[in-house]
N, C-alpha and C positions, 0 to 999 in steps of 0.2 A: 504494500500500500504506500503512494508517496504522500509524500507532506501534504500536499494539498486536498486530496482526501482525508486525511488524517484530519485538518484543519478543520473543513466543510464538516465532518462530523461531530467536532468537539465544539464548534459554535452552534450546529445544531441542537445539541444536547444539553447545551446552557442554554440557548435559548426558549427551549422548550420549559426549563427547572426554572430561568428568571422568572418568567412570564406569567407562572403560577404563582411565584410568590408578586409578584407584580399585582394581582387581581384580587390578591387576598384581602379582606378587609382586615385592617390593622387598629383597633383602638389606643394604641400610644404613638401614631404616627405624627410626627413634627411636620407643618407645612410651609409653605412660604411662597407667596403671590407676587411675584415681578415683575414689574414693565418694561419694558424693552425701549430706549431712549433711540434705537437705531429703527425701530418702524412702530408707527403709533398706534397700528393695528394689534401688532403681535402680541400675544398674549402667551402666558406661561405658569406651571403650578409647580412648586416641588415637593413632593413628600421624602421625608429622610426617616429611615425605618431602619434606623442607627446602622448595621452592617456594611447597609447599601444605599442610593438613594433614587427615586422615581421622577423623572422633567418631564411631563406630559406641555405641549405647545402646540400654538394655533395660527394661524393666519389665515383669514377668511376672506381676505382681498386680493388673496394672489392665490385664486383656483383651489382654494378648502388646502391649503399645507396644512396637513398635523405631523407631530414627529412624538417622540417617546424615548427618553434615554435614562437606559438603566445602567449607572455606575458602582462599581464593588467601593470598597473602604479604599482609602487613597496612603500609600507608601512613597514615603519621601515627595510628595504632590504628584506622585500619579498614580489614579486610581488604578487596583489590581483586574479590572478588565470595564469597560464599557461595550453599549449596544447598544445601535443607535439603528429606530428604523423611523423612515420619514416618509411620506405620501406626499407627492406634487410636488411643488418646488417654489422656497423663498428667496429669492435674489438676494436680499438683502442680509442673508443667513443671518439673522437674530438670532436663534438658537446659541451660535458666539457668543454671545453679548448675556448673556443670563448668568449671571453669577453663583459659582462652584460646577459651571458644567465644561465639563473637557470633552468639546470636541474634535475627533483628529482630524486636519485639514480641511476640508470642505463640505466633508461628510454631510453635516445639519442642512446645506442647501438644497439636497432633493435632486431629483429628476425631473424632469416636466413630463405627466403621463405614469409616472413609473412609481411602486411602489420599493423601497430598497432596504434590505437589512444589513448593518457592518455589525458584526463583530470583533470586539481588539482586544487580544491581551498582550500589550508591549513588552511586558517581561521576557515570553513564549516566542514571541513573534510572529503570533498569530494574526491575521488579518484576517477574516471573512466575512465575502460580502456576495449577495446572493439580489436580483431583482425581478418584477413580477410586472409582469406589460399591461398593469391597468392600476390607477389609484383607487382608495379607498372610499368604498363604496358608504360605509357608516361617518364619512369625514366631518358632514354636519352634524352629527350626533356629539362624536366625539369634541368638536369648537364648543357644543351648548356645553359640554360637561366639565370643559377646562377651567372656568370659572368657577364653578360648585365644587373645584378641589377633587375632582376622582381623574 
């Protein structure tokens, strides 16, 4: 099996593990509501579920972006693996701009059309990232609920 398989599976397999705990309801979850000084639209929520932490984000002006990045505890400032999936695409990547979120490179901008998951664990060297030829379908759902903290 070469690395890249190797990789593709072990971000699948956390992603699949994050995701659950990502959905979980947490009654001692810490939140924190941001605005985004780089686009006046963007909106953003973060729950910190002490381990690890949940930035659900919206932008409804540029074709329903939503994104969702789940970061591990952060080691010497970098967190021990992030996963970032984003639907449509913000030019403007605000997602950047939200405070305590590492994004690597341009990741948070999106596709236009495309729905896309990265996985990274920089220790590893793991990169994977996998994309899906249509955005998300629940997008508006997901914008009304960015505000309400979920």
């Amino acid at each position: 099996m070469n690395s890249r398989a190797i990789a593709a599976a072990v971000g699948t397999a956390a992603g699949t593990f994050l995701i659950a705990l990502a959905t979980s309801s947490v009654a001692s979850a810490d939140r924190e509501d941001v605005p985004s000084p780089a686009d006046p639209d963007f909106i953003s929520h973060t729950d910190n579920f002490g381990l690890f932490t949940d930035t659900a984000a919206a932008d409804p002006d540029d074709s329903e972006y939503v994104a969702n990045v789940i970061q591990g505890p952060s080691i010497h400032g970098t967190p021990l693996f992030t996963d970032v999936l984003t639907s449509g695409q913000d030019p403007s990547d605000a997602l950047a701009s939200v405070p305590g979120v590492v994004v690597p490179d341009d990741t948070g901008v999106g596709a236009v059309g495309d729905t896309v998951n990265t996985f990274v664990v920089p220790d590893l060297g793991i990169d994977s990232t996998f994309t899906l030829p249509f955005t998300d379908p629940l997008a508006e759902i997901f914008t009304a609920l960015v505000p309400l903290g979920f």
